[in-house]
N, C-alpha and C positions, 0 to 999 in steps of 0.2 A: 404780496400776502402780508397782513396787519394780525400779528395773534401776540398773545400772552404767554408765554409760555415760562414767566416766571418761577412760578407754583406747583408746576403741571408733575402728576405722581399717578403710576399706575394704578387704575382699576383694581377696588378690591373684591373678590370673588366669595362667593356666601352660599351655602348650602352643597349638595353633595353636586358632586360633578357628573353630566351625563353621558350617558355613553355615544360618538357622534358614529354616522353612515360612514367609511369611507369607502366615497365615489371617487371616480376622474375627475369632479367637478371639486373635491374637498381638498387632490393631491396638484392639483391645476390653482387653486387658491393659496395652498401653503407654498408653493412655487414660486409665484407672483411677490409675495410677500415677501418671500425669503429673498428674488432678485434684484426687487426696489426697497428692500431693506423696510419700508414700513406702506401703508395703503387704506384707505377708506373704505368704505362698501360702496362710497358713487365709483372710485377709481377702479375697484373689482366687478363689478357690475358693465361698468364700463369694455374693458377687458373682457368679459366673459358673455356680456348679453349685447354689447354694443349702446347699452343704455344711462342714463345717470341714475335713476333708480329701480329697483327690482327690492320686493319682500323678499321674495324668497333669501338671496345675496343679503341683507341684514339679517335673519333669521339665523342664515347658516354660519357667518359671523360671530353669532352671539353665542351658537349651540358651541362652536369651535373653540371660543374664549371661554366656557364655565366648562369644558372638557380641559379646559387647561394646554390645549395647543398653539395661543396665543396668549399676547398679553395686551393690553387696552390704555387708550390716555385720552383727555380730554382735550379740544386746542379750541379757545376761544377767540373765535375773529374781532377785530377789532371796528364793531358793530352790531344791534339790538339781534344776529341771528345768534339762534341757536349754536351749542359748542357740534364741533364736529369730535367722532370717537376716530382715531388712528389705528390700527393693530399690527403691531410685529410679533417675530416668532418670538416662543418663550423656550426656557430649555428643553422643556419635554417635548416641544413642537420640533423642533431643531433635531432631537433624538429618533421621532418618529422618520421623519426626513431620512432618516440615514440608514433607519432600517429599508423604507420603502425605496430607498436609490432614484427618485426622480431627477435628482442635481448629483453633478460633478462631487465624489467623497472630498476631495482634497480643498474645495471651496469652503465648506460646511465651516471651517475654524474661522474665515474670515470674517463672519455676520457680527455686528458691533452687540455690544451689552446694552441690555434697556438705557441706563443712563448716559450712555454717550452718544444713542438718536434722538436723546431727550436735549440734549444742548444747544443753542439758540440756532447758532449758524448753522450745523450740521442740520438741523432739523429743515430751517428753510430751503436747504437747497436739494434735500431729497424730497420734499415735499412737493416743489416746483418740478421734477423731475418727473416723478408719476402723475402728477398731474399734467402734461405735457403727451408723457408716451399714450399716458388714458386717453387723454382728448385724441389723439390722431390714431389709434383702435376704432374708433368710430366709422374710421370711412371703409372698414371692409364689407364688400358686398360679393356679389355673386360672381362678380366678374376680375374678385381684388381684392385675395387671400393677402394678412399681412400677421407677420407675427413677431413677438418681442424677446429678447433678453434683456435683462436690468443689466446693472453695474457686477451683479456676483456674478452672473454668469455669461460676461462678456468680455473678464479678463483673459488675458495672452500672455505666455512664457514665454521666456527665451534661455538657452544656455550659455552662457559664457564665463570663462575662465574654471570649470569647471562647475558653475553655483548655476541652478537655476533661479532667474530675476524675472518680473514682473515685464513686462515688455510694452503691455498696453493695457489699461481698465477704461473705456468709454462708457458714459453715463449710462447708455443703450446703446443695443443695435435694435431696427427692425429690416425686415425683411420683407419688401414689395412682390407677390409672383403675381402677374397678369398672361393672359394667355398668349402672349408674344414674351414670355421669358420672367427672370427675377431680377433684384435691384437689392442689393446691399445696404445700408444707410448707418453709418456710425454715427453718434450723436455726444455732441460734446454743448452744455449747455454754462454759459459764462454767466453766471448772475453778478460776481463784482469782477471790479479790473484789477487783471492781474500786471503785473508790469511787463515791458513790449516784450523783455526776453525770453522770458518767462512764458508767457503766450504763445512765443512761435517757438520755444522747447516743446513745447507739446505736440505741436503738429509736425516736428523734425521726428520726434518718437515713431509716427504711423510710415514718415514715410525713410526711418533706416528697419522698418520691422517689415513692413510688407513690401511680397517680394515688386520689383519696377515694373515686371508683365499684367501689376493688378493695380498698379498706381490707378489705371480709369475706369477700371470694373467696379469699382465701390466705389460709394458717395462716402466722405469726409464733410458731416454736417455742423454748423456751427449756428450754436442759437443765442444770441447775445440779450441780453437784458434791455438795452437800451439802444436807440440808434445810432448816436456817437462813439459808443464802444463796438459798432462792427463797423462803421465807416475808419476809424482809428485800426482796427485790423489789417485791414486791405491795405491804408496808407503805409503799416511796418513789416508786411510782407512782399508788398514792393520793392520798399528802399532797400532793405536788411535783407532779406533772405528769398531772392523768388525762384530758387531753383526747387523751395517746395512747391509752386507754382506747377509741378511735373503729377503733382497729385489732384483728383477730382475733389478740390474742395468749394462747395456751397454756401451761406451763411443767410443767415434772419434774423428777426428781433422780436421780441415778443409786439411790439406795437402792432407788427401782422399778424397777429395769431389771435382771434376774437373767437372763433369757433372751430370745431375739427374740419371743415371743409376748406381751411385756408392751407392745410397741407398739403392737398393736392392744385392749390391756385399759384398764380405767377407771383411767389413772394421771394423768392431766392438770388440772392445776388453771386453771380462765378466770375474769374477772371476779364470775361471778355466784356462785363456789363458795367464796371466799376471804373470811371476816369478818373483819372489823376489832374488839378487844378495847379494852375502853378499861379502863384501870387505873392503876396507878402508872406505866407506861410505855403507850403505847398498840403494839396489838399485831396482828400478824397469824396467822389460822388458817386449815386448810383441813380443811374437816369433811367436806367430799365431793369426787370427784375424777369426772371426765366421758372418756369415748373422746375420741381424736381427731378423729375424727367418724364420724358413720354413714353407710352403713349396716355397719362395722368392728364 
């Protein structure tokens, strides 16, 4: 994603504020928003209609934002389109929230402050993130109910030494049901490299938090930015550490992901699909890639 974000300052709002509906469809939006931390009208639309656009979904955006339960930015792509408008919760949106209880009270404190979704990295990477869980919303249909938690409300505690700690925050989950059962899918998406150790700290996280009888009942998804950072995965979870190896994890890259229908296509590389090259360097390949699961 190419945008400007130098400049970029909230939306200033002008004239009296209206009074909005609230439907299931207005506490289903401020949900969404609150658990991807910020979203478009294509990505809510998405999300809600299966679509990339929908009037209505801008409409109700807009009414949302001059009621003041949102707040607005502009993100100019880096090319002659149009600015795309962003919206996250505002304070008073975040207030309404708590009266209404659709989200966990105790998450509510987590939600960052407009200026620090406004900052370059952070921005890119939750941007890439609803855009991602939006595009693959698309493929539900009659036969393949699927539904989302963001990052707020996909974190996991743990107790220890008396202190409750963090235990796990995955970008997302969704949830697969087909009528032969449901499918877990944690999603963890790498846009830069993080160092080897550093990268399999993380998936040591999922697998001292959940308990070993569930290590292959959820999917551990990984979506890498690039090809050589998920073939470099596989290489340092080999060498270094493959008794995580005990866990269901999967992995992609975006060079697979051109449309939502490639979610449900053979783009996932698992343990059994990845050879190891030995040569002057020792190497990772993946010669075959597997669905997410069946019967997708």
């Amino acid at each position: 994603m190419s945008v400007n974000t130098l400049d970029v300052k909230l939306n200033h709002r002008t004239g009296a504020s209206p009074n909005v509906e609230i439907t299931e469809s207005t506490l289903e939006i401020l949900r969404l928003i609150f658990e991807f931390k910020l979203a478009s009208a294509c990505h809510i639309a998405r999300f809600l209609n299966g679509q990339d656009q929908s009037r209505y979904i801008y409409r109700k955006l807009r009414l949302m934002w001059q009621a003041g339960l949102l707040e607005s930015f502009k993100v100019f792509p880096g090319s002659m389109a149009g600015a795309v408008i962003y919206y996250m919760l505002s304070e008073q949106g975040l207030k309404f929230l708590a009266r209404q209880k659709p989200v966990e009270q105790d998450s509510l404190g987590n939600y960052p402050v407009a200026q620090t979704l406004m900052d370059w990295g952070l921005f890119k990477h939750e941007a890439q993130i609803v855009e991602l869980a939006s595009l693959e919303s698309k493929n539900k249909s009659a036969g393949l109910a699927i539904s989302f938690s963001g990052e707020q409300g996909s974190r996991s505690t743990d107790y220890k030494a008396g202190k409750t700690i963090e235990a796990l925050s995955p970008d997302y989950i969704v949830v697969y049901k087909t009528p032969q059962g449901q499918q877990k899918v944690y999603t963890e998406f790498e846009r830069t490299r993080k160092s080897n150790e550093a990268m399999l700290d993380k998936i040591q996280r999922y697998f001292d938090f959940l308990p070993p009888e569930d290590y292959q009942k959820s999917i551990l998804r990984l979506v890498f930015q690039k090809p050589a950072m998920e073939r470099n995965f596989w290489l340092n979870i080999f060498k270094f550490r493959a008794t995580l190896l005990r866990l269901n994890i999967l992995t992609t890259n975006l060079d697979l992901i051109s449309g939502h229908e490639n979610f449900l296509g053979p783009i996932y590389a698992s343990e059994d699909t990845v050879e190891l090259i030995r040569g002057e360097n020792l190497k990772a390949a993946i010669p075959q890639r597997i669905k997410l699961f069946e019967p997708l």
